[in-house]
PDB file as gemmi writes it, atoms N, CA and C in Angstrom:
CRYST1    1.000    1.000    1.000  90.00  90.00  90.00 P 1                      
ATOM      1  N   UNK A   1       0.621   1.843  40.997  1.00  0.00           N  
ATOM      2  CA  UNK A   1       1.998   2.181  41.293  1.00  0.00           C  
ATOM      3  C   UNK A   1       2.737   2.463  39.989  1.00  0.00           C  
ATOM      4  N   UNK A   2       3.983   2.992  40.131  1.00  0.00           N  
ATOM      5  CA  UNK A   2       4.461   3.486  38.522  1.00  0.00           C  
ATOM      6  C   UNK A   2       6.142   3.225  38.844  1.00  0.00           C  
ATOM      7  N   UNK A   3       6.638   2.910  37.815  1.00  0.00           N  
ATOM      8  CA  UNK A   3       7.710   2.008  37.956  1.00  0.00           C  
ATOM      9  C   UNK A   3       8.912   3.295  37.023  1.00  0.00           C  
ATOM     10  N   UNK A   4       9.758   3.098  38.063  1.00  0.00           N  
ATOM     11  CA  UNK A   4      10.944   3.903  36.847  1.00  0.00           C  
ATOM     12  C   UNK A   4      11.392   3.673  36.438  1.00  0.00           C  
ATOM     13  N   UNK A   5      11.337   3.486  35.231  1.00  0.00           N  
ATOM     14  CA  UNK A   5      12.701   3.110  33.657  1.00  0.00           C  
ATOM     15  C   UNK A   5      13.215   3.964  33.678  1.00  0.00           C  
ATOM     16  N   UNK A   6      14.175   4.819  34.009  1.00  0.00           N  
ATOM     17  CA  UNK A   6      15.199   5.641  33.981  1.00  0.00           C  
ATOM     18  C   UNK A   6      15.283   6.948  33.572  1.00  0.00           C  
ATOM     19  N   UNK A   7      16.252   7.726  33.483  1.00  0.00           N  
ATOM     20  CA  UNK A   7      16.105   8.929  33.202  1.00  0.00           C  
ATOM     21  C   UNK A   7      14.470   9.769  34.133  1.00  0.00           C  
ATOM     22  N   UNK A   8      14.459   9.404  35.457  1.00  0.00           N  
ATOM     23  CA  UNK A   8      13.502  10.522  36.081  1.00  0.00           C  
ATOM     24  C   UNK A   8      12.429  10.034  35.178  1.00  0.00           C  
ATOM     25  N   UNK A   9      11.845   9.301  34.586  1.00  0.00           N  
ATOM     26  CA  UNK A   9      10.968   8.672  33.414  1.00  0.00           C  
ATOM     27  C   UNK A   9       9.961   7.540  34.639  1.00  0.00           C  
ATOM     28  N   UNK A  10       8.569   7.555  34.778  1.00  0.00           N  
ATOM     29  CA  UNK A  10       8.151   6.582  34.854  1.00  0.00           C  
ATOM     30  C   UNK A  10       6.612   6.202  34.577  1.00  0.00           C  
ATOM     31  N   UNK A  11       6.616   5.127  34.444  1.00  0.00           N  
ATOM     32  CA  UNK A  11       5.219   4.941  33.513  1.00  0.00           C  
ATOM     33  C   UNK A  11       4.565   3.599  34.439  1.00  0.00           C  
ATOM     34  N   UNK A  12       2.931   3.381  34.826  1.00  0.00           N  
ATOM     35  CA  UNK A  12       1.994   2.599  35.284  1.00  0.00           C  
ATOM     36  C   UNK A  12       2.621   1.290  35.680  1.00  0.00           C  
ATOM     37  N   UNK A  13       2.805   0.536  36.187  1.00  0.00           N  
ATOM     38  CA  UNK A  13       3.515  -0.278  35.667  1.00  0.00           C  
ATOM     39  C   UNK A  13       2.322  -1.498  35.113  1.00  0.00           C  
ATOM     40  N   UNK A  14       0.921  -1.589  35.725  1.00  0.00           N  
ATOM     41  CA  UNK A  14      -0.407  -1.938  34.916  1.00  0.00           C  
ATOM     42  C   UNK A  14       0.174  -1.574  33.435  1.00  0.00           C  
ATOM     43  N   UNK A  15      -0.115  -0.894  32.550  1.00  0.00           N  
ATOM     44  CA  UNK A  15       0.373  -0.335  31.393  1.00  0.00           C  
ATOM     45  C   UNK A  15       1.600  -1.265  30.711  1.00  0.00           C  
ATOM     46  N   UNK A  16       2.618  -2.441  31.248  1.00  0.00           N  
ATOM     47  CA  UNK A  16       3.243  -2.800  30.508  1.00  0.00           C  
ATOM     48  C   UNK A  16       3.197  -4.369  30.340  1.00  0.00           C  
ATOM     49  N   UNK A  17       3.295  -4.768  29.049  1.00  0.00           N  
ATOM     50  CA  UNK A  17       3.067  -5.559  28.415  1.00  0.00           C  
ATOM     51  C   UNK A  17       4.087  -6.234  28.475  1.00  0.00           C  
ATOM     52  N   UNK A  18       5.292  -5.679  27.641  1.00  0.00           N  
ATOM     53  CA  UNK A  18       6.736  -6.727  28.088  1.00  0.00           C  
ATOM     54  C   UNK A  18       7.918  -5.725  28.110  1.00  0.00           C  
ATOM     55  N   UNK A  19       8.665  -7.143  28.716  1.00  0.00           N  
ATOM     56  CA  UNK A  19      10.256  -5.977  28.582  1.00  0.00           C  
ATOM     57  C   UNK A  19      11.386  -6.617  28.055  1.00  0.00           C  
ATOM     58  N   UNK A  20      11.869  -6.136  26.816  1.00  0.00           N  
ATOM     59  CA  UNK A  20      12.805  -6.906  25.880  1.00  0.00           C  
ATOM     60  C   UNK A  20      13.751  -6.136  26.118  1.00  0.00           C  
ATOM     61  N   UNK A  21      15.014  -7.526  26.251  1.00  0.00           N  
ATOM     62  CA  UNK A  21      16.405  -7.074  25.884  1.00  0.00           C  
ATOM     63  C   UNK A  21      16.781  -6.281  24.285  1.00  0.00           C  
ATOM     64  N   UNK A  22      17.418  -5.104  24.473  1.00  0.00           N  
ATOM     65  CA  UNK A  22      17.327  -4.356  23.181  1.00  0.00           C  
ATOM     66  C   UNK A  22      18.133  -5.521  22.103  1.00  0.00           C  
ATOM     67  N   UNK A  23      19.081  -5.997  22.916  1.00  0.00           N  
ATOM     68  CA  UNK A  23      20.043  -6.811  21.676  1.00  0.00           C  
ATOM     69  C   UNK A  23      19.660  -8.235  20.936  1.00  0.00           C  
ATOM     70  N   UNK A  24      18.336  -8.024  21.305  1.00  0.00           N  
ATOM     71  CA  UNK A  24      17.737  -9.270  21.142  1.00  0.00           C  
ATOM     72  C   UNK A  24      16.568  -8.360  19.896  1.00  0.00           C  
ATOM     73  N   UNK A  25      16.686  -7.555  19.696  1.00  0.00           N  
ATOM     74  CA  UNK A  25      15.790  -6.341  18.524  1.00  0.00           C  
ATOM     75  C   UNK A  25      16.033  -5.846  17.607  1.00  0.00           C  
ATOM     76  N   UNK A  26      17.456  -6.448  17.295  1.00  0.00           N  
ATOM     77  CA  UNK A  26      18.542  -5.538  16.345  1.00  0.00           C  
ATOM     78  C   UNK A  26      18.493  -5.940  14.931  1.00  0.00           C  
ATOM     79  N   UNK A  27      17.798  -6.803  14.995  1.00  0.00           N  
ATOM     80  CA  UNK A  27      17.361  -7.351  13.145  1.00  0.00           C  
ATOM     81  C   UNK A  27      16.303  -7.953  12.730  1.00  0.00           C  
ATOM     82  N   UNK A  28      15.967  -7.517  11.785  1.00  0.00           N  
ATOM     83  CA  UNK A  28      14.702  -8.120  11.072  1.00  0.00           C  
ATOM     84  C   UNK A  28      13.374  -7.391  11.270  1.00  0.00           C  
ATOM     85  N   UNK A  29      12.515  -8.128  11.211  1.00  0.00           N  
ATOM     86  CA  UNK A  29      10.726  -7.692  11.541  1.00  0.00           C  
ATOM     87  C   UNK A  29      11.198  -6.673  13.319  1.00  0.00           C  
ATOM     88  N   UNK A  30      11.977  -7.090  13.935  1.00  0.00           N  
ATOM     89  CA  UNK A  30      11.904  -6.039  14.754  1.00  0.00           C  
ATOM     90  C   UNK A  30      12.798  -4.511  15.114  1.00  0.00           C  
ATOM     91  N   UNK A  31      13.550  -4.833  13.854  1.00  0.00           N  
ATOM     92  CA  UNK A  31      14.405  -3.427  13.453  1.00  0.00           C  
ATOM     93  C   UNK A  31      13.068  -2.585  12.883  1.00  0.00           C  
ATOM     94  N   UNK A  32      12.545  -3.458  12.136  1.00  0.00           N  
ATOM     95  CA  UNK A  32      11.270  -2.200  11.537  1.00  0.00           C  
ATOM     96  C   UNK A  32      10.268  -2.072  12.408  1.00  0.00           C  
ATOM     97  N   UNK A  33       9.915  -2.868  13.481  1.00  0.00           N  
ATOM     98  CA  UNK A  33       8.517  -2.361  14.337  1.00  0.00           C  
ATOM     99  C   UNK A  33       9.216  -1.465  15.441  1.00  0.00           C  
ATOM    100  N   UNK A  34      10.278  -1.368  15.612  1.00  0.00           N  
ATOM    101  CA  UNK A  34      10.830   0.140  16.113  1.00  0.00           C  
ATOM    102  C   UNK A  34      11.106   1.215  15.375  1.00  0.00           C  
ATOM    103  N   UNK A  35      11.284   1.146  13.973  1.00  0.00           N  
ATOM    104  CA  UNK A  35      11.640   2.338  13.186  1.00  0.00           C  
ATOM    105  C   UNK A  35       9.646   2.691  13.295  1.00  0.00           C  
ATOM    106  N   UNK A  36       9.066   1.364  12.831  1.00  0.00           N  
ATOM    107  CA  UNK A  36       7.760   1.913  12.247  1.00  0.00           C  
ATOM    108  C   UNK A  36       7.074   2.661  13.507  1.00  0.00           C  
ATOM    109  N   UNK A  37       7.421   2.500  15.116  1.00  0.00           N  
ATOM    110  CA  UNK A  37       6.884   3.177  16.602  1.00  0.00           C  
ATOM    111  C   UNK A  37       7.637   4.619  15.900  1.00  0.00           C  
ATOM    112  N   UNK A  38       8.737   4.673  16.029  1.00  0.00           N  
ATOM    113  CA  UNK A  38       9.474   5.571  16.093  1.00  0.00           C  
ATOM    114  C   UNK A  38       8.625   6.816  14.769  1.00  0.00           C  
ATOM    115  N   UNK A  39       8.782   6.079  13.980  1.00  0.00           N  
ATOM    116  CA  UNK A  39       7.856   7.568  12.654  1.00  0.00           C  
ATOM    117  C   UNK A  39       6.305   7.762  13.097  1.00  0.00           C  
ATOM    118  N   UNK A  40       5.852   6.997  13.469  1.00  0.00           N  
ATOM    119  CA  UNK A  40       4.450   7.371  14.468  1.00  0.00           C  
ATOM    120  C   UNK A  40       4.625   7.947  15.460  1.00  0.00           C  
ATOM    121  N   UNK A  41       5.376   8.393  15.618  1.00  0.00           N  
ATOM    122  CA  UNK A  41       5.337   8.642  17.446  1.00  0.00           C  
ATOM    123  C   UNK A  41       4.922   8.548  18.262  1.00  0.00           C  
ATOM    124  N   UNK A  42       5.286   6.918  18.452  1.00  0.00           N  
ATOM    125  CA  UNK A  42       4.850   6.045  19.585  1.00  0.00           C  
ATOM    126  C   UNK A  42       6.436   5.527  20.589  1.00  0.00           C  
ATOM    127  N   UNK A  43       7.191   6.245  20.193  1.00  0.00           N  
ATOM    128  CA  UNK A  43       8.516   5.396  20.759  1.00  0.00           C  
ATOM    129  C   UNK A  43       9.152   6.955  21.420  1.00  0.00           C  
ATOM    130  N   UNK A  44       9.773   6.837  22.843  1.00  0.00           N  
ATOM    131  CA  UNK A  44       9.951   7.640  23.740  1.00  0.00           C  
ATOM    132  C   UNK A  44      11.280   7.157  23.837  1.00  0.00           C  
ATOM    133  N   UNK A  45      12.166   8.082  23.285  1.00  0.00           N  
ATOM    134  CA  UNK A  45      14.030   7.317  23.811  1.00  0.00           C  
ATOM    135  C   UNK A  45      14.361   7.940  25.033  1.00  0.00           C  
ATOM    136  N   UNK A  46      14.561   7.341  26.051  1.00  0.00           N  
ATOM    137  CA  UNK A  46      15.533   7.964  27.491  1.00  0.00           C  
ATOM    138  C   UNK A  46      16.418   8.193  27.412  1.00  0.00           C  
ATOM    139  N   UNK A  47      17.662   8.733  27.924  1.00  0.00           N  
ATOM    140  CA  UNK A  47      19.028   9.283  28.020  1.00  0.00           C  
ATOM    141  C   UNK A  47      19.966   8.012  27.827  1.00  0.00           C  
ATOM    142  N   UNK A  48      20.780   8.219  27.559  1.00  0.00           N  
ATOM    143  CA  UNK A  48      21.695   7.092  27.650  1.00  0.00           C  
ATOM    144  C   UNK A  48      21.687   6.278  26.776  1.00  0.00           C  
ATOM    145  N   UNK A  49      22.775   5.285  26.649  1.00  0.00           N  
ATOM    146  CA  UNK A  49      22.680   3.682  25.794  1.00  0.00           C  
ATOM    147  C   UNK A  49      21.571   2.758  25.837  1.00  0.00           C  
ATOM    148  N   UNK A  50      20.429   2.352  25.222  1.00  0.00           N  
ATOM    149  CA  UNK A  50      19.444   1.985  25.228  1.00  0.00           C  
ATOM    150  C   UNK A  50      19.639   0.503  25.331  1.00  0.00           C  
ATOM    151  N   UNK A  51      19.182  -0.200  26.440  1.00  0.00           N  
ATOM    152  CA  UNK A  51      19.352  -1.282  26.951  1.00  0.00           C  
ATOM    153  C   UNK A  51      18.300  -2.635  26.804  1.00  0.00           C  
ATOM    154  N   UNK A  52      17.281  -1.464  27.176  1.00  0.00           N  
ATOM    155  CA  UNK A  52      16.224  -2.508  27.122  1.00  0.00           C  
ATOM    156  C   UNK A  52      14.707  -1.614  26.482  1.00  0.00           C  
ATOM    157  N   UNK A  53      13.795  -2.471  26.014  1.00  0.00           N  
ATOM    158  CA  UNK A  53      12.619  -1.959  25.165  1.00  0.00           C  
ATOM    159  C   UNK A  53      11.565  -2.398  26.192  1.00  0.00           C  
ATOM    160  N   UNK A  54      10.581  -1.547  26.472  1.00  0.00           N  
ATOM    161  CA  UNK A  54       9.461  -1.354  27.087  1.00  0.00           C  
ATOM    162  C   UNK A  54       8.357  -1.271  26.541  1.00  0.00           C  
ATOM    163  N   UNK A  55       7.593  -2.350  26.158  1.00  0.00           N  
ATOM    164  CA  UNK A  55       6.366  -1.981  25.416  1.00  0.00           C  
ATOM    165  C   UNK A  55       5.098  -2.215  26.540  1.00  0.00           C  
ATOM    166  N   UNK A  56       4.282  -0.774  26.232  1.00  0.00           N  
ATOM    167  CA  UNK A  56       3.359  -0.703  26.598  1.00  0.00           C  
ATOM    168  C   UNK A  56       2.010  -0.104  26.423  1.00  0.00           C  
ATOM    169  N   UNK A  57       1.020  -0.166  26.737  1.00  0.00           N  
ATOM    170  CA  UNK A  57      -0.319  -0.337  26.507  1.00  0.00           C  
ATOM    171  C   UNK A  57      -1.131   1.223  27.119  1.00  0.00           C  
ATOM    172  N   UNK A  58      -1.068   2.197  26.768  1.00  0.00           N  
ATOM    173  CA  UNK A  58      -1.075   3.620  27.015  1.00  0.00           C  
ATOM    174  C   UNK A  58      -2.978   4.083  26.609  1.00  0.00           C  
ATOM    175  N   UNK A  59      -3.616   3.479  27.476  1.00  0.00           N  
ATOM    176  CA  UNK A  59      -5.128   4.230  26.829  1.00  0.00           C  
ATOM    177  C   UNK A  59      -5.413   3.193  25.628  1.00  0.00           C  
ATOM    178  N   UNK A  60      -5.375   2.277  25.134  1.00  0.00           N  
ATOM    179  CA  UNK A  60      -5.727   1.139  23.994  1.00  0.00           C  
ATOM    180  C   UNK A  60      -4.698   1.882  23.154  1.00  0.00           C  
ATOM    181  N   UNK A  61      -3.544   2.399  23.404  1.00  0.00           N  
ATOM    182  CA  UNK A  61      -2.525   2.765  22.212  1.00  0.00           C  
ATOM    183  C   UNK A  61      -0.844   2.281  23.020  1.00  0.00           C  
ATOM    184  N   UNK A  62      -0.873   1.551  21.766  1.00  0.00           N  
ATOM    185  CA  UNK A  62       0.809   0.912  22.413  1.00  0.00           C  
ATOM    186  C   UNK A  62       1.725   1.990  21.860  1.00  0.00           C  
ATOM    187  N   UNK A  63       3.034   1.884  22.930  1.00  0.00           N  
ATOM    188  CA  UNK A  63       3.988   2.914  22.917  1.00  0.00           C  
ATOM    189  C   UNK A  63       4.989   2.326  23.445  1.00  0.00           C  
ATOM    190  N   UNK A  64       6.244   2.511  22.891  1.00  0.00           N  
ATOM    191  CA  UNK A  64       7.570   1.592  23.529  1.00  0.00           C  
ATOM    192  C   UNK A  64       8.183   2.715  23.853  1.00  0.00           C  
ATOM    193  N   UNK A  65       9.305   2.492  24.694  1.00  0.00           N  
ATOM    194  CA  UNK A  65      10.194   3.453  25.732  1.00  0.00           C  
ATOM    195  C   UNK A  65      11.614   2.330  25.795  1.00  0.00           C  
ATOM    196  N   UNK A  66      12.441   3.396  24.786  1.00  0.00           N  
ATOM    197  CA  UNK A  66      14.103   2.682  25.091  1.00  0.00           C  
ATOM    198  C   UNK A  66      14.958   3.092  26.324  1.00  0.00           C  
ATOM    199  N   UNK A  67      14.812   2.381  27.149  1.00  0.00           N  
ATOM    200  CA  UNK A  67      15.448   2.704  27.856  1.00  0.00           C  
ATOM    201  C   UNK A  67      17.508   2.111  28.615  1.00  0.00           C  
ATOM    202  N   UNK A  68      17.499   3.056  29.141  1.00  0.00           N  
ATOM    203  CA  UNK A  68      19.237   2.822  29.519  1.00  0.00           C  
ATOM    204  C   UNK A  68      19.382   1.436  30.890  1.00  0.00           C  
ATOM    205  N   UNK A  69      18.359   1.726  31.459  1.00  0.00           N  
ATOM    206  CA  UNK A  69      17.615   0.237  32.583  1.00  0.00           C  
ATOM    207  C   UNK A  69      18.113  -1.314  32.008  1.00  0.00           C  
ATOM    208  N   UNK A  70      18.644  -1.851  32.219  1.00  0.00           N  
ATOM    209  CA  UNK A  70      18.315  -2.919  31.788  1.00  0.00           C  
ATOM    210  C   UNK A  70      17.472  -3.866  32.600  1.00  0.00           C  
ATOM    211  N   UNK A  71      17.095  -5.064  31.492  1.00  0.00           N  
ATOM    212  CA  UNK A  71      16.189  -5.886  32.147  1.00  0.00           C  
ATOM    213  C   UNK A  71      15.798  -6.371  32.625  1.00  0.00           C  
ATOM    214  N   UNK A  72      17.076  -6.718  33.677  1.00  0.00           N  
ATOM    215  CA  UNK A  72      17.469  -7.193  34.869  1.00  0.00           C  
ATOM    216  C   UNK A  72      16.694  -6.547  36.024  1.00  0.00           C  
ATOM    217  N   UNK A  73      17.285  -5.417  35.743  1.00  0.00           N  
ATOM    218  CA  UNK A  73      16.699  -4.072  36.745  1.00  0.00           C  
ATOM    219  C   UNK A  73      15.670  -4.011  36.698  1.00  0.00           C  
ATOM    220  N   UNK A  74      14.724  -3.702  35.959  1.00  0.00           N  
ATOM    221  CA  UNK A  74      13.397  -3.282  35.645  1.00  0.00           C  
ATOM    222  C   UNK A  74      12.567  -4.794  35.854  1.00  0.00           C  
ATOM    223  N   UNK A  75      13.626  -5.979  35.688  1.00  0.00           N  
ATOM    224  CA  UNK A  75      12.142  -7.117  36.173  1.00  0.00           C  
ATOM    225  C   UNK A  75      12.547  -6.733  38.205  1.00  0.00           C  
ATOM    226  N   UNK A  76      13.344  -6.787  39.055  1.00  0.00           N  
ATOM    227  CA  UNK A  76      13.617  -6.805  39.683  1.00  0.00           C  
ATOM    228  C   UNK A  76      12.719  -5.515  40.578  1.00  0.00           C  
ATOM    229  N   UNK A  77      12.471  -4.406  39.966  1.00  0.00           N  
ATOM    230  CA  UNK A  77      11.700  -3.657  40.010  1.00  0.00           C  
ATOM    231  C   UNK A  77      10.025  -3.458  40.168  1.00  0.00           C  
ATOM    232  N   UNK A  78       9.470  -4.899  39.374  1.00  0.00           N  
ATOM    233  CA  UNK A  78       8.644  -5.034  39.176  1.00  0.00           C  
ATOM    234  C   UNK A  78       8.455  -5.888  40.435  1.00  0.00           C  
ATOM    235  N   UNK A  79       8.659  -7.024  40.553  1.00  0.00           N  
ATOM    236  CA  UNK A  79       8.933  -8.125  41.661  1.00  0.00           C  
ATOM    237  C   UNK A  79       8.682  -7.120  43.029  1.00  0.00           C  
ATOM    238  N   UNK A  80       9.615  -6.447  43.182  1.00  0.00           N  
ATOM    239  CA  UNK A  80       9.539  -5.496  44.474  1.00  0.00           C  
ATOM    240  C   UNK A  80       7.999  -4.950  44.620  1.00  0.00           C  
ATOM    241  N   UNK A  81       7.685  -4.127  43.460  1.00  0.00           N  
ATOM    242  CA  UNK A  81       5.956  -3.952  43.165  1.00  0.00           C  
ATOM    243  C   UNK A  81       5.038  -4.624  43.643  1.00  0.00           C  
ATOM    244  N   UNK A  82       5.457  -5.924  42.722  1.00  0.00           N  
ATOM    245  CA  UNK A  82       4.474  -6.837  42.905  1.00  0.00           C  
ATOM    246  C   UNK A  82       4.184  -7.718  44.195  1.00  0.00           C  
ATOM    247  N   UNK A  83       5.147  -7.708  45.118  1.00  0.00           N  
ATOM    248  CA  UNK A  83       5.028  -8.091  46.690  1.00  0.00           C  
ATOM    249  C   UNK A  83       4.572  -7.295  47.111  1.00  0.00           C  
ATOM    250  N   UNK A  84       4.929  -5.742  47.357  1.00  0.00           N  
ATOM    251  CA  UNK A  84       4.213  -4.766  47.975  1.00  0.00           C  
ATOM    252  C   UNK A  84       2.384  -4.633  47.896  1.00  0.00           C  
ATOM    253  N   UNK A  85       2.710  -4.893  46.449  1.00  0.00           N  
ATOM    254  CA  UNK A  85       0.939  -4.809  46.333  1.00  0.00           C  
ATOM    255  C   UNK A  85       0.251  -5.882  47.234  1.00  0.00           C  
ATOM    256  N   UNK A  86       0.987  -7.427  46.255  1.00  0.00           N  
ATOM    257  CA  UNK A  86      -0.105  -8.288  47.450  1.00  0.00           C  
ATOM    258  C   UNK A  86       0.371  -8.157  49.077  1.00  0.00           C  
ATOM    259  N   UNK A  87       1.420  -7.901  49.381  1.00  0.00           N  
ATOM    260  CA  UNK A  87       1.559  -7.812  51.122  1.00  0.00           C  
ATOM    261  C   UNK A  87       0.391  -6.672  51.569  1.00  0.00           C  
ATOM    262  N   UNK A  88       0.105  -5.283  50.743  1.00  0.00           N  
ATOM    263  CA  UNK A  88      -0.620  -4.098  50.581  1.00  0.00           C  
ATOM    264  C   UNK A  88      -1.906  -5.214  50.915  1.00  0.00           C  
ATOM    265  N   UNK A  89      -2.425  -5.601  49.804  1.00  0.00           N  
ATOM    266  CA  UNK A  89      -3.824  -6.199  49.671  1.00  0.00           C  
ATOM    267  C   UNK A  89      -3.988  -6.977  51.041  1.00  0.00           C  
ATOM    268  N   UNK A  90      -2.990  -8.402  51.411  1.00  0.00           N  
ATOM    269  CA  UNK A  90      -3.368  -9.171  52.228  1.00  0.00           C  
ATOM    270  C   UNK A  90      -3.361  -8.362  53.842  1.00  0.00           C  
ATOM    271  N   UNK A  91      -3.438  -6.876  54.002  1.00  0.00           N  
ATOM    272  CA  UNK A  91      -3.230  -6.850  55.319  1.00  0.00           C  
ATOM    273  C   UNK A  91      -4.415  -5.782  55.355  1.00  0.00           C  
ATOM    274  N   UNK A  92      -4.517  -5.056  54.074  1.00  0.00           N  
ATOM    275  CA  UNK A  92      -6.180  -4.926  53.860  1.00  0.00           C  
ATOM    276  C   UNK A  92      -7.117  -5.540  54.490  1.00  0.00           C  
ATOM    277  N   UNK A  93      -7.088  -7.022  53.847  1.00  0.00           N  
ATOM    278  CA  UNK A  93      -7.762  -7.831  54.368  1.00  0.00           C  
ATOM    279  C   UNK A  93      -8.658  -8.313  55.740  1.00  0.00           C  
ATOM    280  N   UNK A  94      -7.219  -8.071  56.608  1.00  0.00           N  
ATOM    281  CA  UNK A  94      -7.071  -8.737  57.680  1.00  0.00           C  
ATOM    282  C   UNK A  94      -7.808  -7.655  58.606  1.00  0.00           C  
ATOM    283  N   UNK A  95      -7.935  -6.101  57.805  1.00  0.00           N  
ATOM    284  CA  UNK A  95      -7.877  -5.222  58.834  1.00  0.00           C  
ATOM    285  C   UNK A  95     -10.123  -5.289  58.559  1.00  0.00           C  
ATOM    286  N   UNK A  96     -10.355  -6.133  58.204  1.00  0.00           N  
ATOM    287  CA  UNK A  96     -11.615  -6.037  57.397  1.00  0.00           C  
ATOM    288  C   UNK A  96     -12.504  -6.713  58.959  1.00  0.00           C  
TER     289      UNK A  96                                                      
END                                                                             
């Protein structure tokens, strides 16, 4: 299943690793492991005020995605996923 972080944008949701509040990124060792994604081009900015950071696991190559979503949203998002799947799986099951 593939999850939308915003902007018409969506990525595996298998594929993600974590999801950080951006304002919680704004100094230190993690001001530079976004500049250092960003000059590799590994970092994907979405539209808008960047809310929350998406790191994820793309083919054995990590890649973060700023997105305007916040983290709220996007765990809430996931949750919804993640029932569907196992309700998906457990009726699989049943039909066995």
């Amino acid at each position: 299943m593939f999850l939308n972080i915003g902007s018409n944008f969506n990525i595996f949701y298998e594929d993600i690793i974590a999801v950080i509040d951006i304002e919680n990124m704004k100094a230190g060792a993690n001001k530079e492991f976004i500049e250092n994604m960003r000059k590799n081009k590994n970092c994907v900015i979405l539209r808008g005020r960047s809310r929350s950071l998406i790191v994820a696991d793309k083919k054995g190559k990590t890649k973060i995605y700023l997105s305007s979503v916040s983290v709220k949203t996007i765990k809430k998002r996931l949750i919804f996923i993640t029932a569907y799947l196992k309700n998906n799986i457990r009726a699989r099951n049943y039909k066995k």
